[in-house]
N, C-alpha and C positions, 0 to 999 in steps of 0.2 A: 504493500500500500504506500501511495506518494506520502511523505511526511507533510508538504506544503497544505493538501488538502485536509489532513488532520488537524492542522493549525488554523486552516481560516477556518471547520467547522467549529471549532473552540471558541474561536474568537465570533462568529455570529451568535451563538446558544448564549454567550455571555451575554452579550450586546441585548440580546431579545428579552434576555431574563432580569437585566439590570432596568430596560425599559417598561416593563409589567411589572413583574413579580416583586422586585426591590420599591415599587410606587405603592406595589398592593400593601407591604410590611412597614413603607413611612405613613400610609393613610390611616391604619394598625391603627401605630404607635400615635395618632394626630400629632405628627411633627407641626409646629408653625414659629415663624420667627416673630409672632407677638409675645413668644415665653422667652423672657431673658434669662440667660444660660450662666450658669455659675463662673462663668470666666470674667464677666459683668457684676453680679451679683455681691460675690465675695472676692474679688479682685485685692490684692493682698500684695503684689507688684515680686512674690516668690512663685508661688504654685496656679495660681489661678490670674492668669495673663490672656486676656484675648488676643490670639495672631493674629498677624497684619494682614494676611490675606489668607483663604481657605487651600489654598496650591501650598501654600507654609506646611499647616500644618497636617495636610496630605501625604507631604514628604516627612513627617515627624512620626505618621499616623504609620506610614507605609511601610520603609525605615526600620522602625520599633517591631513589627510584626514580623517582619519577612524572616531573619536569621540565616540560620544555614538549610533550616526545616525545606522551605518550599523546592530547596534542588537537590539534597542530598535525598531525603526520601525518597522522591520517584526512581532515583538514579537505585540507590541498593531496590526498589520495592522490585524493580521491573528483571533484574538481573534474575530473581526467585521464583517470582509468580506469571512474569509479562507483563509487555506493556499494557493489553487492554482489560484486563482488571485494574491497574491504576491507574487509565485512562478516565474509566467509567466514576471511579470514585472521586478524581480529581472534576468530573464537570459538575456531577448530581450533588460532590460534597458541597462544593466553594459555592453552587444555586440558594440549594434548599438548606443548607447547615451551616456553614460558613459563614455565608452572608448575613444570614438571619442572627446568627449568635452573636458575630462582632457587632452589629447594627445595635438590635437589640441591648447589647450591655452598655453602650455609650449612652442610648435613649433613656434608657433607667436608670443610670445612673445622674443623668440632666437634671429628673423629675427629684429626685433625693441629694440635690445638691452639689453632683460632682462628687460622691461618694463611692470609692472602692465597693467592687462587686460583693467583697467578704462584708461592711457595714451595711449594704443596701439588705442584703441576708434579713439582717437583725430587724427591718422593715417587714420585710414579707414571710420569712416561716417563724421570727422567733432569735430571742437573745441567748441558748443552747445550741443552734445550727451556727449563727452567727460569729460563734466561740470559736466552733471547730472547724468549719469551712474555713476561717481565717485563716488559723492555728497552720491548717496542712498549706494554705495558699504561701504562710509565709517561711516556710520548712522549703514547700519548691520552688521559689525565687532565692533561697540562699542556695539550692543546688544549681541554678542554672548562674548565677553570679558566679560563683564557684568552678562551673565547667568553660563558662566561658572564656573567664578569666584564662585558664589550664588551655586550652583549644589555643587563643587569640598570642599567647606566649610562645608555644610550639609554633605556630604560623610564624611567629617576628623570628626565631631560632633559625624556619625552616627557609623562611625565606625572606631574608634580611636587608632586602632590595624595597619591600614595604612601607617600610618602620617610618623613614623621613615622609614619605605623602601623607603615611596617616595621621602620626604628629601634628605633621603643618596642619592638616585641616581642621584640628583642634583652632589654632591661634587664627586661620582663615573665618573659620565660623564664627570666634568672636568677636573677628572685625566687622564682621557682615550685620552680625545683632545689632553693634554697636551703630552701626552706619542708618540701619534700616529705622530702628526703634529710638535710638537717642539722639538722633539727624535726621531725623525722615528720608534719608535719600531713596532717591527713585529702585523701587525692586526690582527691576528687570535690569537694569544698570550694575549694581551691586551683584546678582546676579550672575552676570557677563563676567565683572572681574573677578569675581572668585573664583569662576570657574577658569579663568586664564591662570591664575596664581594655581589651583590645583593642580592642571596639566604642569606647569614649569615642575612644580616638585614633585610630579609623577617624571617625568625625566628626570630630574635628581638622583631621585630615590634607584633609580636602577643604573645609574654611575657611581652611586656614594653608598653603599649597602652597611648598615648598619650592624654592626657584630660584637656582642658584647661575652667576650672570654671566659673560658673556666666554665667548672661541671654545672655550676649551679646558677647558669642563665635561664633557665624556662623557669625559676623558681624569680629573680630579680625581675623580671621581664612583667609575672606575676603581682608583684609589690607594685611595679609601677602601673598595672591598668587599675590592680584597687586602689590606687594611690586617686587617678586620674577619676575613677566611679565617685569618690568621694567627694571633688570638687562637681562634681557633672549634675551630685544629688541635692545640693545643697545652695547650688548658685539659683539666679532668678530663672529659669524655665526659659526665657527669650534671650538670655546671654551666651549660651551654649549648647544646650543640649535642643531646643527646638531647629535654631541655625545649620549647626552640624548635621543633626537628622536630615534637615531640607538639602543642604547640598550633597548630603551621599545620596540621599534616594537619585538626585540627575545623576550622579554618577550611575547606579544602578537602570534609570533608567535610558541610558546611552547604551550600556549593555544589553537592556531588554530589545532593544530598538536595531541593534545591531544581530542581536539573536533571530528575532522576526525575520527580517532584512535577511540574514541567510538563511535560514530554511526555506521563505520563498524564492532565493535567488538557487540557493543547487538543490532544494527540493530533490534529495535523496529518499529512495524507497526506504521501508522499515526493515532491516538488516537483523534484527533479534525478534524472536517468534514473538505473535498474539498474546497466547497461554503457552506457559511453562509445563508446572505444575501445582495441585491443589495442597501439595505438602511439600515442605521446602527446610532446610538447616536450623531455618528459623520459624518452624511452626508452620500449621494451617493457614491458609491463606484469609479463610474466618476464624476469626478476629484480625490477626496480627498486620494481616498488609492494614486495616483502619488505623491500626498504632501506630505503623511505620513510616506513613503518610497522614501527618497531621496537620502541617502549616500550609501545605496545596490545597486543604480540603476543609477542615476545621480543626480549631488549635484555643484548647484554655485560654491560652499566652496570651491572645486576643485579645478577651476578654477583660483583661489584667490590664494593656494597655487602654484599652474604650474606656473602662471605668477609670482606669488609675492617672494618666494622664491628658489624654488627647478631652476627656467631658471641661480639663479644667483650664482649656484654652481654645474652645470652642469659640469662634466669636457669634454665630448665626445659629440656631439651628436648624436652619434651612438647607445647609450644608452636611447633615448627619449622613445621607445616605451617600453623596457624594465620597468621603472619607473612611465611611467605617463599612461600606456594601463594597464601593468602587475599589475600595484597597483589596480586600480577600479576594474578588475579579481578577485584579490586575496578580496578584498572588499566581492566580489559580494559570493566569496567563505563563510566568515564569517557572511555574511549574510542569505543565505542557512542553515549554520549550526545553528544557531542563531534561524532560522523557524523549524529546526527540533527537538530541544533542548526540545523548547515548545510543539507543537503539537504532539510529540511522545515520546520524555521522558516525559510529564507530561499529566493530563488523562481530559476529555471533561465532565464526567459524575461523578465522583469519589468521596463517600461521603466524604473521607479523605480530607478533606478542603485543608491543606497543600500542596498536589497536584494537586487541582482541578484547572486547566487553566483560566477559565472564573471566579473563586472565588478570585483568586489573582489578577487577573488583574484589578477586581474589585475595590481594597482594594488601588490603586494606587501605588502599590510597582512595578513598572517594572523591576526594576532593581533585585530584589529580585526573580520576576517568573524567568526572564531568568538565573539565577543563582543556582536556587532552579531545572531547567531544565538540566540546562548544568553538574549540579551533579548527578544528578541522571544518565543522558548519559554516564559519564565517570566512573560511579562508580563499572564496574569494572577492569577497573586500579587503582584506589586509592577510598579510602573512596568518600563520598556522601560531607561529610565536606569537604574535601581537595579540592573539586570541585568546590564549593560555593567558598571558599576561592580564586580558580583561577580564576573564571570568573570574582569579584570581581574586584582583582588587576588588569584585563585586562579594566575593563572597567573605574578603574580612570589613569590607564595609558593613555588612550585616552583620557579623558578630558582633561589629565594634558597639553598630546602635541596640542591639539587644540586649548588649552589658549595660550600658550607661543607664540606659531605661528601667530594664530590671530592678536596679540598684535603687532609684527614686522610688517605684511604686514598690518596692521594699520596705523603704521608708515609710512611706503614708500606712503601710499594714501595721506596721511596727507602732507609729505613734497614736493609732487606734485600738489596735490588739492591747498592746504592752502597758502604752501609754495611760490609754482613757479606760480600757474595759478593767484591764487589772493594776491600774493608778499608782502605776510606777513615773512619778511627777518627769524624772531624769532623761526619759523615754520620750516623752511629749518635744524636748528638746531637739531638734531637726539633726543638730552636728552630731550629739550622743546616740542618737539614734541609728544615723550613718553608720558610723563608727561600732557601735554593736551590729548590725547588717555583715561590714565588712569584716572583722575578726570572726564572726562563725565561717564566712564564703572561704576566707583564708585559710583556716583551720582544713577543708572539706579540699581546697585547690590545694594545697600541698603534700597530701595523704592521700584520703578516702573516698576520694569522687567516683573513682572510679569501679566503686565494687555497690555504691549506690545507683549509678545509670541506669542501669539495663532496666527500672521499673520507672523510669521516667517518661517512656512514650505515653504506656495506660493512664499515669494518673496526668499526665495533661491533659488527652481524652475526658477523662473521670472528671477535671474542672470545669468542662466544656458543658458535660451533661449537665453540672451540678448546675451551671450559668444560665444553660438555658431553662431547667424547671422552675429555677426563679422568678426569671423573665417571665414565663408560661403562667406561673403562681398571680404573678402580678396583675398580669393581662383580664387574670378571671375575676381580680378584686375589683377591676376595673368594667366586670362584667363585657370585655370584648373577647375576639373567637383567640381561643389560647393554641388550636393547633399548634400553627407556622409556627413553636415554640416549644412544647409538649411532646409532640411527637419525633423530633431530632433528639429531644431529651431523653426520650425510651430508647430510642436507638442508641445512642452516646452509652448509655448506663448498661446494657444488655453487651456490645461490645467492650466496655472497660471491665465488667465485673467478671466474664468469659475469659477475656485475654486474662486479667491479674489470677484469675484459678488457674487456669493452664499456666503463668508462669511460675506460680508461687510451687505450682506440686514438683515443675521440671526444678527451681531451684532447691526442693528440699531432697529428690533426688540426686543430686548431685552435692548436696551436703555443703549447698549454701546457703546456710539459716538466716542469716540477716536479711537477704532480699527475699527469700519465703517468706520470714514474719512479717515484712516491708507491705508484701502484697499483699497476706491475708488481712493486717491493719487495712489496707485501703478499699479494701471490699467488705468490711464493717463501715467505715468512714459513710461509703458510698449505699450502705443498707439504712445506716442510721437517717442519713439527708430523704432517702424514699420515706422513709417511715413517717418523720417529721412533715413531710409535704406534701404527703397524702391524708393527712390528718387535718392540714391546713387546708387539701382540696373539698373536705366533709363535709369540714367549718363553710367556706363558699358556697358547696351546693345545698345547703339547707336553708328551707323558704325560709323568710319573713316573716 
């Protein structure tokens, strides 16, 4: 099958479903910009900043979600099961689940203030769900701080041609803020030169490679991105961490656009099969490809940013569906492209090792197949190299915004959880707060991260369901149709609770206790939230 054809069918279904179906879930929710948004509201000139324009914070919105999820996924899902089972999941998720969940948690979270998903909780089932939904939300933001950190180190180690672009664009973004917000200068201006200043020290950066000696550089490399999370969380929201978000996303989206661009230009056949098969290294294909593939399709994480930052800089809400439907879209886009990069820019059977799909994947380079793919798709617009090289910087740009991000709605869980629910005064404190955030991440990035992962796909899922039966909960208090909300939430809770039982019995078989009891906790976690929300849905259906 042409791969171009598979790409404009994506890209129509999206288009169609963004013009209906995403109109259907903001008329839902009565979005309207007579309701002034907490970015206005409580405007605080730290957390609650309306951006300068909705393209801002698109790129903050977009940025923050994407990660490494939406390309690495597809790339391992397809190598196991094929491409068109995570084809299928990748359109139906990002329509009907994705978009509705991220939408959804920015919307609800508007109505309650710009409140994190784990406080809006204490809204709709109760101050015992409210506890513990927090509780686990704020346990897996110190892991992903944690991994990221650990990941985005190894990257500057592995490839240390990086390091000076990515820096600069720290000090780039803050001129940008500074120019935009404390100068009004023109945004498309500022704009323009940031991104010229980017390119020069993307040239730089692969004349001047950054190498910092001795065994124990993935560990310093470490200290300095919690070093950097720590200013990212605690500065004003439009001084850096909004700025930065916006100009990596163009970065990313030059990559996306360039990605497009070549698979309609050499529009290669599909080179790795449809279906695989239905059992794979890594499990049944139900559950586990839904785990595998979460940021292309639906992703907690999401949700985490709608409610935790993007509601608190809202400037319209007119703009909701725009930002939090349009971004999992455009996701779901890069994640398409991401499955075609692999399965047909690179070959199923191909003694040429270097291209052979299942040989690299093998090798545990993911990052490397899909890059080693995505050059070859684009190579003829620009070299094979030039293309590695872009997919590259796309993909520690998105680590880099997933960290920073993480780190802040850390924080907000922390100063609610810790701070207000169990009146730890010290906690309420933003820097103290940080600062506790960062020494657990550190603790978990220089040890243990990595005997905790392997249970971090399911309970991202597991936050997703949790988010949406809220949402759902909500909808019915509000006596509207809870569907489009409800019923992704069965599904979300039916594959998390499935996957974590099949993980947790293969880890205690293999007599690895911690991530068994890991999973069996999160499938209580995730009994207890049904239990509380169906109790809640009783309370609703009963007359007047």
């Amino acid at each position: 099958m042409n791969s171009a054809f598979i790409l404009i069918f994506v890209f129509i279904a999206f288009a169609i479903a963004y013009k209906f179906y995403a109109r259907y879930i903001e008329k839902l929710w009565e979005v309207n910009s007579k309701n002034k948004t907490p970015a206005h509201t409580k405007y605080d000139g730290i957390d609650y900043i309306p951006a300068k324009h909705w393209i801002v914070l698109f790129g903050h919105h977009f940025s923050s979600i994407a990660g490494a999820g939406p390309i690495l996924g597809p790339v391992a899902a397809a190598v196991l099961w094929g491409w068109g089972p995570a084809l299928l999941w990748i359109i139906l998720g990002s329509i009907f689940m994705g978009g509705v969940h991220d939408f959804s948690a920015l919307v609800i979270s508007l109505r309650y203030q710009g409140e994190t998903i784990g406080e809006v909780t204490k809204n709709v089932l109760g101050e015992k769900s409210k506890l513990v939904f927090s509780f686990f939300l704020w346990l897996t933001l110190i892991l992903v701080i944690a991994v990221f950190a650990a990941v985005t180190a190894k990257t500057f180690v592995e490839e240390p041609d990086i390091v000076i672009p990515s820096f600069a664009l720290l000090f780039i973004a803050m001129l940008f803020g500074f120019a935009v917000y404390r100068k009004n200068a023109n945004l498309i201006l500022s704009t323009v030169l940031s991104l010229i200043l980017v390119s020069i020290f993307l040239y730089a950066g692969k004349h001047i490679p950054v190498v910092i000696p001795g065994e124990n550089s993935v560990r310093v490399w470490i200290l300095i991105l919690l070093l950097y999370s720590f200013f990212a969380s605690v500065l004003p929201v439009n001084i850096l961490l909004q700025p930065r978000d916006y100009l990596c996303s163009l970065i990313l989206f030059f990559g996306l656009f360039f990605g497009f661009l070549g698979v309609i230009i050499s529009h290669p056949c599909m080179n790795a099969p449809m279906f695989v098969s239905f059992n794979s290294s890594n499990g049944p294909l139900i559950p586990m490809m839904f785990v595998m593939i979460a940021c292309g399709a639906i992703s907690g994480f999401h949700g985490l940013i709608s409610s935790g930052t993007t509601s608190k800089q809202l400037p319209d809400e007119k703009f909701s569906k725009h930002i939090a439907y349009g971004a999992m879209i455009t996701e779901g886009i890069l994640a398409t492209i991401a499955l075609l990069c692999v399965c047909a820019g690179l070959y199923w059977n191909s003694p040429v090792q270097q291209l052979n799909y299942p040989f690299l994947m093998q090798k545990g380079n993911w990052i490397g197949t899909f890059a080693t793919g995505y050059g070859r798709m684009t190579g003829r617009i620009f070299s094979e190299e030039i293309g590695k090289l872009i997919a590259m910087v796309m993909i520690n740009s998105f680590v880099l915004t997933t960290l920073d991000t993480a780190a802040r709605v850390a924080r907000y869980i922390t100063e609610g959880l810790f701070g207000t629910s169990f009146r730890i005064k010290p906690l309420k404190n933003r820097f103290i707060a940080t600062g506790f955030i960062l020494i657990a991440a550190l603790y978990l990035a220089f040890g243990p991260w990595e005997k905790i992962w392997p249970v971090f796909g399911a309970s991202n899922q597991l936050v997703a369901g949790i988010t949406l039966f809220v949402c759902g909960c909500f909808l019915m208090m509000k006596k509207k149709n809870s569907l489009s909300a409800l019923i992704p939430a069965v599904i979300m809770f039916l594959i998390t609770i499935v996957a974590l039982l099949y993980q947790g019995i293969g880890f205690y078989k293999s007599h690895h206790l911690l991530l068994g009891n890991i999973s069996f906790v999160l499938v209580i976690l995730a009994v207890f939230i049904i239990i509380e929300g169906i109790g809640k849905l009783k309370f609703l259906r009963k007359p007047v």
